[in-house]
Backbone as numpy.savetxt, mean C-alpha at the origin, in Angstrom:
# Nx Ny Nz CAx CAy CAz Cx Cy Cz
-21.94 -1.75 0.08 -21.77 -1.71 -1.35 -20.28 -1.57 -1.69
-19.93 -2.43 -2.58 -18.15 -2.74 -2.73 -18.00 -1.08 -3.51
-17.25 -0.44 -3.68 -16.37 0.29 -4.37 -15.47 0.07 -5.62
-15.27 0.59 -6.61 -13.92 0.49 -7.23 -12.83 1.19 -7.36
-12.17 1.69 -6.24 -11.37 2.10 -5.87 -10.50 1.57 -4.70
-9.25 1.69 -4.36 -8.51 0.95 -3.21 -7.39 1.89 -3.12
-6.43 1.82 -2.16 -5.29 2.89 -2.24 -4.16 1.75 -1.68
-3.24 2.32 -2.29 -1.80 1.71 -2.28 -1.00 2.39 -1.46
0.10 1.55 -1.27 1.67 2.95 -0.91 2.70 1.44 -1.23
3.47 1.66 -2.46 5.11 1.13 -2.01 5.45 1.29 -0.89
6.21 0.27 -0.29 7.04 0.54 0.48 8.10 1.21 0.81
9.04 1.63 1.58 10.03 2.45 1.67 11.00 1.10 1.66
10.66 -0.20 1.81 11.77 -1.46 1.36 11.71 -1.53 -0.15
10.27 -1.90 -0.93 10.35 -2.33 -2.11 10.84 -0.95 -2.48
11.20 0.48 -2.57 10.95 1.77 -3.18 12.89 0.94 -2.84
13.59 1.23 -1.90 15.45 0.81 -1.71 15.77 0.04 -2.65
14.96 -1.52 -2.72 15.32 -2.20 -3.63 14.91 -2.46 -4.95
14.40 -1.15 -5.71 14.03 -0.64 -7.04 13.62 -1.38 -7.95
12.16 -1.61 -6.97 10.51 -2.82 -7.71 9.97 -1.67 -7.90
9.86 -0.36 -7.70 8.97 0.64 -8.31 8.19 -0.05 -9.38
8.81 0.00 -10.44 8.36 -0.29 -11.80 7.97 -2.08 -11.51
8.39 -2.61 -11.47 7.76 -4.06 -11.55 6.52 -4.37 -10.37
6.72 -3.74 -9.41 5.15 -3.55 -8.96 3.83 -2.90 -9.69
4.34 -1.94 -9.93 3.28 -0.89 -11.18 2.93 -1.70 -12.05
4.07 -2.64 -12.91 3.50 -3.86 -13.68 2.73 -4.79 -13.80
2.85 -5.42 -12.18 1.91 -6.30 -11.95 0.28 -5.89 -11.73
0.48 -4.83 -10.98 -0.82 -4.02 -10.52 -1.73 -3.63 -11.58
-0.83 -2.80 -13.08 -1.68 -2.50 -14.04 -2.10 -3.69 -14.96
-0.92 -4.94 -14.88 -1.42 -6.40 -15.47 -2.29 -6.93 -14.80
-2.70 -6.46 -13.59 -3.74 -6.95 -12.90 -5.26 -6.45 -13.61
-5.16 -5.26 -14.00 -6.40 -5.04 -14.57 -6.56 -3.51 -13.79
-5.83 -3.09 -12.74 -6.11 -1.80 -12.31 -5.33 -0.27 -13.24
-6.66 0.56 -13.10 -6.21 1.70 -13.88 -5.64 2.35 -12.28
-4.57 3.26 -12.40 -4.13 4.10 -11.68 -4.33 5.58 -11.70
-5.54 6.22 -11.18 -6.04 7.00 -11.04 -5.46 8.21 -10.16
-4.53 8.05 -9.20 -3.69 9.13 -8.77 -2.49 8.24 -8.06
-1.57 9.02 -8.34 -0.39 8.78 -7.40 1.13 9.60 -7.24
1.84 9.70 -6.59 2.78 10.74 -5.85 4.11 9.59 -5.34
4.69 10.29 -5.73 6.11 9.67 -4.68 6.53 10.84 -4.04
6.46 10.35 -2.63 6.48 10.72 -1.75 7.20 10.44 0.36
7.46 11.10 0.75 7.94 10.38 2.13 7.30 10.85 3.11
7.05 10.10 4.22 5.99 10.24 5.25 6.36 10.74 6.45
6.13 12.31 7.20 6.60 12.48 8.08 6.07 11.73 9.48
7.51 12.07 10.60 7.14 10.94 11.53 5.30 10.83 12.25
4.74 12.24 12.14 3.30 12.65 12.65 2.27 12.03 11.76
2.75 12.07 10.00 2.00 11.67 8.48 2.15 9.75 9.55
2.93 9.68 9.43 2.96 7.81 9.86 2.10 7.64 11.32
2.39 8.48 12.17 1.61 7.90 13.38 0.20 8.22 13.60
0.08 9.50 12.25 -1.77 9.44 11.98 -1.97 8.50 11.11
-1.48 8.15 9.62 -1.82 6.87 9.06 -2.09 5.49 9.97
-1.14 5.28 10.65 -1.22 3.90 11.43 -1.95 4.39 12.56
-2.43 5.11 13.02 -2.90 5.34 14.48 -3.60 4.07 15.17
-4.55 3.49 14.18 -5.41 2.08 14.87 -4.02 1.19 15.87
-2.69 1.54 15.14 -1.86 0.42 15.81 -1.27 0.64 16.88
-1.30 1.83 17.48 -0.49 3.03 18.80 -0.92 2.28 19.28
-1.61 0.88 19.73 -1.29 0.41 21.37 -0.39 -0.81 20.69
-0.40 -1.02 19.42 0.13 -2.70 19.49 2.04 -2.54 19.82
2.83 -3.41 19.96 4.07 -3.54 20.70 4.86 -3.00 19.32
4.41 -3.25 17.61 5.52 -2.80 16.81 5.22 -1.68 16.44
4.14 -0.54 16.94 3.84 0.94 16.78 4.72 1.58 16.48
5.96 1.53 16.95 7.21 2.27 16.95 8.08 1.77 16.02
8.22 0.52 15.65 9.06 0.20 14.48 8.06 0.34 13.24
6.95 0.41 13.26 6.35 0.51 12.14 6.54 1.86 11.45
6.41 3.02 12.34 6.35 4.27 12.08 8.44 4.79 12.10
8.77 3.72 12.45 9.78 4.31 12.04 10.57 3.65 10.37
9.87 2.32 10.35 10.18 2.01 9.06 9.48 3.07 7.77
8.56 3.43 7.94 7.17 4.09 7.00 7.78 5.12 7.06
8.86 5.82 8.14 9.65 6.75 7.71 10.72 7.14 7.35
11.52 6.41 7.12 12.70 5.93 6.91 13.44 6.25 5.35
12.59 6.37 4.46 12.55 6.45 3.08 11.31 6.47 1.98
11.52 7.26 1.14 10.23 7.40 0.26 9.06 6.26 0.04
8.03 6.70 0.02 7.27 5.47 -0.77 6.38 6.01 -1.96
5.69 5.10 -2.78 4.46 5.81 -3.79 2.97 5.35 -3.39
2.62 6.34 -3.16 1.46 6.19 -2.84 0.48 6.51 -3.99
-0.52 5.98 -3.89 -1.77 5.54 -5.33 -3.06 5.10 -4.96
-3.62 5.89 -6.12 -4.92 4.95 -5.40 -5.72 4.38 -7.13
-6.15 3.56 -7.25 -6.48 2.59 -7.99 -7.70 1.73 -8.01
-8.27 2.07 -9.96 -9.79 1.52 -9.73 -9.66 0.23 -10.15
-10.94 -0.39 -10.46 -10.96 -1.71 -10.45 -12.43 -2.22 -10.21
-13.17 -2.74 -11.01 -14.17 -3.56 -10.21 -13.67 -4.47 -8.84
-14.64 -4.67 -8.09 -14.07 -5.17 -6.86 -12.61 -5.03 -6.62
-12.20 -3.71 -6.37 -11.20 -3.17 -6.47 -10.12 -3.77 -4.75
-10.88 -3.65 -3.93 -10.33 -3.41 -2.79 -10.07 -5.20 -2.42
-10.68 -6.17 -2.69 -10.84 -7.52 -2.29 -9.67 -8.18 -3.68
-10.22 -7.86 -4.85 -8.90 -8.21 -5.71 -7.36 -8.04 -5.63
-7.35 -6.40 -5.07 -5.85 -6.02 -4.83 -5.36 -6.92 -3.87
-6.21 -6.98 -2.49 -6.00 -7.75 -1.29 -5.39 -9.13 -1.84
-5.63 -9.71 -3.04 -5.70 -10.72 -3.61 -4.32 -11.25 -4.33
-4.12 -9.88 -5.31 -2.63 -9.57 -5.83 -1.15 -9.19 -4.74
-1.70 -8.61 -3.62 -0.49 -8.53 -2.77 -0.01 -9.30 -2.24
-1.18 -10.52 -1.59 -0.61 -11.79 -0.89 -0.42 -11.67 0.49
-0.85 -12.58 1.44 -0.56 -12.69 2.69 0.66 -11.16 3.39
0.44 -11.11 4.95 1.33 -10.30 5.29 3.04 -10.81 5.33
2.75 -11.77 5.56 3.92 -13.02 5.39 4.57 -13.36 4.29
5.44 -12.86 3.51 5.42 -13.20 2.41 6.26 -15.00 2.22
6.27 -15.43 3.24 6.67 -16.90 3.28 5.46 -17.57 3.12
4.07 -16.72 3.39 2.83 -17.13 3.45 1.74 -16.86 2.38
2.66 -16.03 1.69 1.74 -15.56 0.16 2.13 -16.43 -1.11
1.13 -16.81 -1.83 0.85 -17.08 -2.57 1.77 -16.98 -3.85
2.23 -18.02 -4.20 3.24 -17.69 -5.88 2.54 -16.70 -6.48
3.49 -15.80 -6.97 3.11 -14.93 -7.94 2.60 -13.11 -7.65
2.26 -13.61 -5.71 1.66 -12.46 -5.11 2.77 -11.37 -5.24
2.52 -10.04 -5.17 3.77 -8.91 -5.14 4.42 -9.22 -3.86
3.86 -9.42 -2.80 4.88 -10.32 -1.40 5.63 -10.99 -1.61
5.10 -12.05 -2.09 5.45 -13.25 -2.27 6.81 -13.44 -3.05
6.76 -12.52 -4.26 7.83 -11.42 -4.74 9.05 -10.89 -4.64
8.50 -9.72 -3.79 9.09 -8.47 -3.33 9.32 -8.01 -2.06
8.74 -8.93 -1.16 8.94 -8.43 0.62 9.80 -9.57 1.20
10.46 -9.24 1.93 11.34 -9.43 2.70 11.16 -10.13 3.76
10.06 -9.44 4.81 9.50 -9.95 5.84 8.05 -9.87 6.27
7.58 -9.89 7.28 6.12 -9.67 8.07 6.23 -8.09 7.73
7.23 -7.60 8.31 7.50 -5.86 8.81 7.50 -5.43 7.44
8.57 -5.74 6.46 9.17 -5.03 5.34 8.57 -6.15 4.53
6.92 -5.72 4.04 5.96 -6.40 3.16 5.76 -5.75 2.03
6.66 -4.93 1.58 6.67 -4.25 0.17 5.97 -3.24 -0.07
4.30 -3.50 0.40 3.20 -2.68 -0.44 1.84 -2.76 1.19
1.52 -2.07 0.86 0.09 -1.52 1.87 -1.26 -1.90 0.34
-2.11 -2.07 1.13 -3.40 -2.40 0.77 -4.59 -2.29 1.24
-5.45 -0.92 1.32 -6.66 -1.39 2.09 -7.25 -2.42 2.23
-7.72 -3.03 3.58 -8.70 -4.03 3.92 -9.62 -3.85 3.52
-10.55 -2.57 3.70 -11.97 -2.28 3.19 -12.33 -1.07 2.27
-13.56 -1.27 2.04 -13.94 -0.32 0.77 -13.70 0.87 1.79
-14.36 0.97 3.29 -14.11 2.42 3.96 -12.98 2.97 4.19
-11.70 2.15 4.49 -10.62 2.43 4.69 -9.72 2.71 3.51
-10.28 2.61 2.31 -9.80 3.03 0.67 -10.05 4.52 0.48
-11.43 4.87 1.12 -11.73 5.90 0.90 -10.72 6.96 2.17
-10.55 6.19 3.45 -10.11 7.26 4.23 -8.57 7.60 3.56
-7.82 6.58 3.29 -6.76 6.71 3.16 -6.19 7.23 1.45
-7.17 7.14 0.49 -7.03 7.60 -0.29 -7.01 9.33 0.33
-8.08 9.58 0.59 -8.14 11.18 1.40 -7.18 11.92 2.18
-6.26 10.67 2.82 -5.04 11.06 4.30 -4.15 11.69 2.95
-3.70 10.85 1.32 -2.81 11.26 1.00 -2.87 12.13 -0.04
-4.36 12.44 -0.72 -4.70 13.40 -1.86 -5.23 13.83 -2.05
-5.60 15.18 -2.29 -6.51 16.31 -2.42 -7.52 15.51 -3.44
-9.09 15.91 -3.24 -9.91 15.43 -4.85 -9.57 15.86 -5.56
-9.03 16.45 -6.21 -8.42 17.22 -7.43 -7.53 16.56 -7.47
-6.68 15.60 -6.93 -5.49 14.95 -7.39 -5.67 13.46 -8.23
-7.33 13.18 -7.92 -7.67 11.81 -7.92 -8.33 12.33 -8.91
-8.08 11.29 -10.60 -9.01 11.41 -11.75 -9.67 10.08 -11.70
């Protein structure tokens, strides 16, 4: 059963090169209400439990060191078919490969420095909404 909820994080690239606000734009022109969010920075342990699925792949270590490197905003955000739409608005991981108009497509730089995070699934919305906010933080 889909969800309407999904969770975000700026990047610590798009957060340097100060899309804060024009991401938030697109996201709430998208149709999503923003139901909690924090700016915030990720310690090196906060990054290698967020990413943990990736500790065997070869960029484990640049990932977690980019994700720590500088602040990001993290959010989480409703939406009918919340989690497959956002997927929709961010655009490929590639942003040579996303879609006109996508926030990638946009705002990222590279494969690595892709601006914005996006749950894949309705379960992984819920975990990661949880990794970064108390229920009481989420209206």
């Amino acid at each position: 059963m889909a969800t309407n909820r999904t969770f975000t994080m700026i990047k610590p690239d798009a957060v340097e090169n100060g899309h804060i606000g024009a991401i938030l734009e697109k996201i709430t022109s998208a149709g999503f209400k923003i139901v909690a969010m924090k700016f915030t920075q990720l310690s090196k342990r906060d990054a290698e439990e967020f990413y943990a699925i990736h500790k065997e792949r070869p960029f484990f270590g640049e990932l977690v060191e980019f994700m720590t490197r500088g602040p990001i905003v993290a959010a989480v955000l409703e939406k009918s078919n919340a989690v497959e739409d956002f997927r929709t608005l961010i655009g490929a991981t590639n942003p040579e490969e996303a879609a006109e108009g996508t926030i990638r497509k946009l705002y990222a730089t590279s494969i690595g420095e892709n601006a914005v995070h996006g749950s894949d699934s309705d379960e992984n919305a819920e975990i990661e909404a949880a990794f970064h906010f108390a229920g009481r933080e989420i209206f």
